[in-house]
C-alpha positions as semicolon CSV with decimal commas, in nm:
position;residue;x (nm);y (nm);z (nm)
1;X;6,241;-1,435;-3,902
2;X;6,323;-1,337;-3,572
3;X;6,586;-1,387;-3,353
4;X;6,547;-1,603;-3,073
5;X;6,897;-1,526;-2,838
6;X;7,152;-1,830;-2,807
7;X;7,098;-1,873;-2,391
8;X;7,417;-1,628;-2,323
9;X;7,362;-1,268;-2,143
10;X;7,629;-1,006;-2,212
11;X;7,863;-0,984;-1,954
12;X;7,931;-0,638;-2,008
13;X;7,602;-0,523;-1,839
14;X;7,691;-0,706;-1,536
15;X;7,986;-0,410;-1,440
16;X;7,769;-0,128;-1,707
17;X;7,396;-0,193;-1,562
18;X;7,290;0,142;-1,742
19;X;7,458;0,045;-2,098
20;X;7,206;0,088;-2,345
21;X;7,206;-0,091;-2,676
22;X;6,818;-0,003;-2,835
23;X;6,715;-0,121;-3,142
24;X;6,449;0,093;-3,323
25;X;6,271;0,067;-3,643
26;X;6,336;0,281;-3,949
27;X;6,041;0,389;-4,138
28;X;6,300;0,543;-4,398
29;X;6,409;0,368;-4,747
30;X;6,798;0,362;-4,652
31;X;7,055;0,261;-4,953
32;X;7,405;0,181;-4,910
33;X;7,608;0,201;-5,250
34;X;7,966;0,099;-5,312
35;X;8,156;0,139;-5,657
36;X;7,840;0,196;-5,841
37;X;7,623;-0,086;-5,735
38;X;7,372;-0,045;-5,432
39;X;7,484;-0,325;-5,169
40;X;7,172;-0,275;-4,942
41;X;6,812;-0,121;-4,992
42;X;6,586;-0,201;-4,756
43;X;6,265;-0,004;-4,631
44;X;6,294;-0,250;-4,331
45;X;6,620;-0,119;-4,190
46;X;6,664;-0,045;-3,797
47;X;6,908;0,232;-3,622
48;X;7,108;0,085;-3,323
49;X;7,151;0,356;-3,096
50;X;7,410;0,246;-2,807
51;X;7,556;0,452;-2,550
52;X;7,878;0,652;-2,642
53;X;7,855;0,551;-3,007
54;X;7,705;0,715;-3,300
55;X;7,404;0,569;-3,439
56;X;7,454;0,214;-3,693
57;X;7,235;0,133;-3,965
58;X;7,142;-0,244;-3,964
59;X;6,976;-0,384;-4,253
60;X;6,735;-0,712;-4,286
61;X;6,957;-0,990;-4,462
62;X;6,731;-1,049;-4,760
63;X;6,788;-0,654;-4,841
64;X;7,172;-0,712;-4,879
65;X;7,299;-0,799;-5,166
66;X;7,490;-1,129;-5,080
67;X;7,631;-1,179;-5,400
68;X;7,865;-0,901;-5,344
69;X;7,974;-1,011;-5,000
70;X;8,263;-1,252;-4,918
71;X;8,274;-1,393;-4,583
72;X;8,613;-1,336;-4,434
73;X;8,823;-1,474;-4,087
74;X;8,800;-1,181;-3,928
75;X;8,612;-1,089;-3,592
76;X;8,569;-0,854;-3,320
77;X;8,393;-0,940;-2,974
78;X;8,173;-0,721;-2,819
79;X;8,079;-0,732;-2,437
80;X;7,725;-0,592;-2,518
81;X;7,634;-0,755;-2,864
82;X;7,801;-1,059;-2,900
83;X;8,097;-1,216;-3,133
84;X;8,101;-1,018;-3,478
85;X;8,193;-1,178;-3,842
86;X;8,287;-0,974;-4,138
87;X;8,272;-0,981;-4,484
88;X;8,456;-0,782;-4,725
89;X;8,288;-0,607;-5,040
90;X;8,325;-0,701;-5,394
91;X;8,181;-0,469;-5,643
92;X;8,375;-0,443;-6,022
93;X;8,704;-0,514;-5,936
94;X;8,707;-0,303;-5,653
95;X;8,687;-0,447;-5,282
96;X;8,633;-0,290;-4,926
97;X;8,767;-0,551;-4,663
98;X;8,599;-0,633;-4,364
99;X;8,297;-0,385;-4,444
100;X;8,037;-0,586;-4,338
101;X;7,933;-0,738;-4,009
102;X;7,674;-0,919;-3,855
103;X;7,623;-1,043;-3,484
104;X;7,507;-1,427;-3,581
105;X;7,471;-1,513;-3,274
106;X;7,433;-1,208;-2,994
107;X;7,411;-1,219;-2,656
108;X;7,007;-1,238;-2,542
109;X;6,982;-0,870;-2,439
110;X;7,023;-0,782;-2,826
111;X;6,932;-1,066;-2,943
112;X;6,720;-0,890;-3,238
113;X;7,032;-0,771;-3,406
114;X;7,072;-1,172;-3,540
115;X;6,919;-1,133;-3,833
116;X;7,078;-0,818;-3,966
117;X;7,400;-0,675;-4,154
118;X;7,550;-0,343;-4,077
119;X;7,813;-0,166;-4,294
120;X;8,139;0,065;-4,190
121;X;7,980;0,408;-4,269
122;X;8,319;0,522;-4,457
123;X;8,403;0,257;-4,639
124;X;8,117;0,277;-4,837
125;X;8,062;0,539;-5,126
126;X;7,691;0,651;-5,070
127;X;7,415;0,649;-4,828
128;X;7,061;0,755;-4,931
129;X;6,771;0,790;-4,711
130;X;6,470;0,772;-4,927
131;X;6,639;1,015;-5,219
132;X;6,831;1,224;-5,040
133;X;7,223;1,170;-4,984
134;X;7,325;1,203;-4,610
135;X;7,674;1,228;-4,488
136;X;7,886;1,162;-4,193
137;X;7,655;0,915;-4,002
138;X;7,286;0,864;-3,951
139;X;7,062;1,131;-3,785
140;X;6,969;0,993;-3,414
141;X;6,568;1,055;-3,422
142;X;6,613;1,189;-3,039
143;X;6,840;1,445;-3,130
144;X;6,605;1,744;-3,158
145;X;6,770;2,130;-3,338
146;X;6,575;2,477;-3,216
147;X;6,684;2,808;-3,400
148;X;6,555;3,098;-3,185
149;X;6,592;3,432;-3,290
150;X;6,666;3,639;-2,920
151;X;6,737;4,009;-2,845
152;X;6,987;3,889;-2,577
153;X;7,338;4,041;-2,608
154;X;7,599;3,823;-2,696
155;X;7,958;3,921;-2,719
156;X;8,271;3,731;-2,793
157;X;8,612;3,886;-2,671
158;X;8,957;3,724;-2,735
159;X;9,286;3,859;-2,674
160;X;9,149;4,220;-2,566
161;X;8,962;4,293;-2,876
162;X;8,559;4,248;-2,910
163;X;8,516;3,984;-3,179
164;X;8,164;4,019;-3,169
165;X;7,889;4,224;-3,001
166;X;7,536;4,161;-3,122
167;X;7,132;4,194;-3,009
168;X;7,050;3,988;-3,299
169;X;7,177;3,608;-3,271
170;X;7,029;3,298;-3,364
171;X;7,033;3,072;-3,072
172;X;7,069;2,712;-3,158
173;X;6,958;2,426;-2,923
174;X;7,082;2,069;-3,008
175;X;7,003;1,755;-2,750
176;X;7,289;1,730;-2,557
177;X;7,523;2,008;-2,678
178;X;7,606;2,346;-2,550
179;X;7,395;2,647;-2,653
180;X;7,550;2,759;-3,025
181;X;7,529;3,154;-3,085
182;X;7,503;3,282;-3,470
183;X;7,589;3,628;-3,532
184;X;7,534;3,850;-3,856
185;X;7,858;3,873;-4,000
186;X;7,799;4,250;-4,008
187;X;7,826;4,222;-3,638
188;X;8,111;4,029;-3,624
189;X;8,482;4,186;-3,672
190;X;8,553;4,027;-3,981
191;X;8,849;4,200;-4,032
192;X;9,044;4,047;-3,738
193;X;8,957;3,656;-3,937
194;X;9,103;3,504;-4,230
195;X;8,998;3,186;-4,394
196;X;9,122;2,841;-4,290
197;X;9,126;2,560;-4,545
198;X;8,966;2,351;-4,255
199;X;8,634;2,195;-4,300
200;X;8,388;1,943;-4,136
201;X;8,027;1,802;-4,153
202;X;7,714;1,772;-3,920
203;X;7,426;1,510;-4,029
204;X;7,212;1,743;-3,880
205;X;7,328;2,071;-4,009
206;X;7,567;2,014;-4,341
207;X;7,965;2,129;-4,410
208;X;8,094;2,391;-4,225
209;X;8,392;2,631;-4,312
210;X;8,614;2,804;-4,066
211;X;8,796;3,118;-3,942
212;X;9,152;3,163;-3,740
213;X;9,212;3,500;-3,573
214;X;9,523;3,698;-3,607
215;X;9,541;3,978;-3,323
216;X;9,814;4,104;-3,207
217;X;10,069;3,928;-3,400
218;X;9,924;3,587;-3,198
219;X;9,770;3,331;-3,403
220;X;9,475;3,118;-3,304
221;X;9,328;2,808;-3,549
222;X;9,006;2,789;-3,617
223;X;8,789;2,981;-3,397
224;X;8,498;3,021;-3,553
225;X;8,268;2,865;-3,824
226;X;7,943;2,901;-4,038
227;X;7,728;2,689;-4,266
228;X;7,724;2,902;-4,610
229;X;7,395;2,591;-4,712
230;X;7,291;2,453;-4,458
231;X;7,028;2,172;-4,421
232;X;6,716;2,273;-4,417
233;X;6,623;2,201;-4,096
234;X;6,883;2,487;-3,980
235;X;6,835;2,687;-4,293
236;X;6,824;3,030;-4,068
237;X;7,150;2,989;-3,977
238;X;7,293;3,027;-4,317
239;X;7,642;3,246;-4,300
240;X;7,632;3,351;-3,942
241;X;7,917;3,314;-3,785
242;X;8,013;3,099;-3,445
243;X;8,258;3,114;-3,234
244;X;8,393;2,806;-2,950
245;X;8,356;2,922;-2,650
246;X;8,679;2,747;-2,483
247;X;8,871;2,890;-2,792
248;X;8,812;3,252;-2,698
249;X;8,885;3,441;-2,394
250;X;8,507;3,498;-2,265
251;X;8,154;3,470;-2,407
252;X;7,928;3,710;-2,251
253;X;7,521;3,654;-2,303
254;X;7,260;3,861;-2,148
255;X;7,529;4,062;-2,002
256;X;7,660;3,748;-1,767
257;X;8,008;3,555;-1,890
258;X;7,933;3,212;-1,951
259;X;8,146;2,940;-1,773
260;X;8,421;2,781;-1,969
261;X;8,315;2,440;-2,094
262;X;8,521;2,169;-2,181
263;X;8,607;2,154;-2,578
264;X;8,291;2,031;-2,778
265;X;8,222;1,968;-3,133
266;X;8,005;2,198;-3,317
């Protein structure tokens, strides 16, 4: 049933005019499990993409299980969306408070989002599109990945030493993140790296394990990464290494140094 607004507009657009809350259709079967049980399954589901946030699943009502879900006090107001209510879930024994949310009644610009219940992406256990687990939140379908292969020098220099000098670099393009370089370990002074117990994960590109340099007695965390399995969508880039470029001294491609940018995720 749709949605039909409740005669409010957002006031938040009023001093944001360019906020964007979209709404889009998910042609994916998305599952949400907790302690066992799947909560939500729904081949109906939609992906609210709004601006400086990652991307929310929101699933149809009569795709959530509602027998697991206990309506709560709890609320949150939203200058875009609306006034938010929660409800905690109940699977077993086990509970996740204030998991669940749904905008009952939202403000008119959004006022599709009425009829649907979103989840808090890590307080859940699992999240399956069609069979396939996915991890850290879900993939924004206007995010586009490129790995080139390109001849173009690249070197990496920190702290006087050449960390890496290669002509054969995979050159990976992501919507709106700085150019990432991956070098063949062989050209890459492994011998100035040791491991780092650190870790993190990309929905678009898997878990990634890092590298701290030690040179000249000075130590600096976590300078440089690789996927050993990545997804395969980026499966080329599979053990070459990459360095952040505001985390070394200079990053030279095509023989020109590239400016410093500010610090950026992977």
């Amino acid at each position: 049933m749709a949605h039909t607004g409740n005669g409010n507009s957002g006031p938040g657009y009023r001093e944001r005019p360019d906020y964007r809350v979209d709404f889009i259709p998910c042609a994916k079967r998305v599952r949400v499990g907790f302690n066992g049980e799947i909560v939500a399954d729904s081949t109906r589901s939609r992906l609210l993409l709004e601006t400086n946030h990652r991307p929310v699943y929101y699933f149809p009502r009569d795709d959530v299980r509602a027998d697991l879900l206990r309506r709560t006090a709890h609320s949150t107001h939203c200058p875009f969306k609306g006034d938010a209510s929660y409800w905690t879930v109940s699977v077993n024994g086990r509970e996740a408070e204030n998991a669940a949310w749904s905008y009952e009644s939202p403000f008119d610009e959004v006022a599709a989002i009425g009829d649907y219940v979103a989840f808090y992406w890590d307080r859940m256990d699992q999240w399956l599109e069609e069979d396939e687990e996915i991890a850290v939140h879900p993939r924004n379908p206007f995010v586009r990945i490129d790995v080139l292969a390109s001849r173009r020098r690249v070197r990496v220099a920190l702290a006087g030493e050449v960390l890496a000098d290669t002509e054969k670099a995979l050159f990976l393009f992501e919507t709106g993140m700085p150019v990432r370089y991956y070098i063949p370990p062989e050209d890459v002074r492994m011998d100035l790296l040791q491991d780092s117990n650190s870790t993190s994960s990309c929905p678009y590109k898997g878990t990634a394990r890092y590298w701290s340099a030690s040179i000249g007695g000075k130590q600096f965390e976590d300078i440089a990464w690789a996927y050993p399995v990545p997804l395969g969508e980026v499966r080329r880039i599979a053990g070459r290494v990459c360095f952040y470029d505001d985390r070394v001294d200079a990053v030279e491609v095509g023989g020109e140094t590239l400016p410093k940018p500010e610090p950026a995720s992977r």
